[in-house]
C-alpha positions as CSV (number, residue, x, y, z in Angstrom):
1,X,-91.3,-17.7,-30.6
2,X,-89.9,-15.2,-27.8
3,X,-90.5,-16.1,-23.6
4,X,-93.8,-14.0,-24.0
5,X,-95.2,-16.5,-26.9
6,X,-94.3,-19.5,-24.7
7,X,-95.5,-17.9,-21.4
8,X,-99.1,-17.3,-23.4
9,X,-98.9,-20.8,-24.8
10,X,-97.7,-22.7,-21.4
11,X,-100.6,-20.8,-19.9
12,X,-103.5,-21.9,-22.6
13,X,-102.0,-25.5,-23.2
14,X,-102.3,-26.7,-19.0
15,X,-104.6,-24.0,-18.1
16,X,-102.8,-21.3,-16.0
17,X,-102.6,-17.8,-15.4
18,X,-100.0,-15.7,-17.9
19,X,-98.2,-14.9,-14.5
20,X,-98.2,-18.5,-13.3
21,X,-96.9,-20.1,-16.5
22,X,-94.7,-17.2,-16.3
23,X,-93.1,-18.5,-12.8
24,X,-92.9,-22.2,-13.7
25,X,-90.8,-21.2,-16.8
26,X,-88.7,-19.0,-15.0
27,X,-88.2,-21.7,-12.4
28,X,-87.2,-24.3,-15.1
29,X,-84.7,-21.9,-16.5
30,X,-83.5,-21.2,-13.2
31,X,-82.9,-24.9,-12.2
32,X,-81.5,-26.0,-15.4
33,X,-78.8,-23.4,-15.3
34,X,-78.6,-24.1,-11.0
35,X,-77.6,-27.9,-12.4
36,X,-75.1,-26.9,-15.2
37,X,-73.3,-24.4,-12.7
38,X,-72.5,-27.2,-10.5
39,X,-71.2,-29.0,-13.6
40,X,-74.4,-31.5,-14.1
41,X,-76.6,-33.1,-17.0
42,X,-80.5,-32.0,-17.0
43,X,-81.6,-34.8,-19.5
44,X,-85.4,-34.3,-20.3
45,X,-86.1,-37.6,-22.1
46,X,-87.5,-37.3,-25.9
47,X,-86.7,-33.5,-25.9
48,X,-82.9,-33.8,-25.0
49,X,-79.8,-32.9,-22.7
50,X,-78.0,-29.6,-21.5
51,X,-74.9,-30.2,-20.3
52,X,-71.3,-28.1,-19.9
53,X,-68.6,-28.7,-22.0
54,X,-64.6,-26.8,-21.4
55,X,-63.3,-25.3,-24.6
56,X,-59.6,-25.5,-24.8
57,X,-57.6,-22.5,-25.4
58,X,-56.6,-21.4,-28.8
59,X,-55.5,-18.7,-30.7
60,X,-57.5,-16.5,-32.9
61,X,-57.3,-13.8,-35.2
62,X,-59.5,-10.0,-35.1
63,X,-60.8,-10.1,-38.4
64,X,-60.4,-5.8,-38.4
65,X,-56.9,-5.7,-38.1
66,X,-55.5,-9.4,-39.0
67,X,-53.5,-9.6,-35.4
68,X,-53.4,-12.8,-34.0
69,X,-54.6,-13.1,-30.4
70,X,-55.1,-15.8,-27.4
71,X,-58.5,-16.8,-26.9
72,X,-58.7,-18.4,-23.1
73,X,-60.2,-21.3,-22.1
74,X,-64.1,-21.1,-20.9
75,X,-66.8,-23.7,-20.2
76,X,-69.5,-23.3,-22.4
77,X,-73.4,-24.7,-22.1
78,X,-74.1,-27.7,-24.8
79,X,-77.9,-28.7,-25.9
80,X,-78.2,-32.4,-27.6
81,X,-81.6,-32.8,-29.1
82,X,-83.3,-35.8,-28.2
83,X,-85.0,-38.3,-30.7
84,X,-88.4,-37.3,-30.3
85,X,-87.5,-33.7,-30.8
86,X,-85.6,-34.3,-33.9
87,X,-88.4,-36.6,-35.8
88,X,-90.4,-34.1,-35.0
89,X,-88.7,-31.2,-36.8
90,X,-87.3,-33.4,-39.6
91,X,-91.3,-34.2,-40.4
């Protein structure tokens, strides 16, 4: 399923316009990654939680040429499923 698929089902499931369902998931997108800039959980009970995590540095290697290399630290965007979510894709 791409953003279209879920704009088109959004729309039929609550009974919206294509261009309406299309704003309210644009604005969830936009708020859940408003809340993770400012370094904050957005915990949607039974579905689960987005939150930041901060990746140490380390050092790597390029796979072409074998050279080792510094990889620098970088906060990096975590999902945790919730329960609901995964009984309902173990089923």
């Amino acid at each position: 399923m791409n953003k279209a698929d879920l704009i088109e089902a959004i729309a039929k499931d609550v009974d919206l316009s294509k261009a309406d369902a299309g704003k309210a998931l644009d604005s969830l997108t936009k708020r859940i990654t408003q809340s993770l800039k400012k370094g904050e959980n957005v915990t949607l009970v039974g579905f689960g939680t987005f939150s930041v995590t901060k990746r140490k540095a380390r050092t790597g290697r390029n796979p072409q040429t074998g050279e080792t290399i510094k990889i620098k630290a970088k906060k990096v965007a975590k999902f945790k499923p919730g329960k609901d979510l995964m009984k309902a894709v173990a089923r």
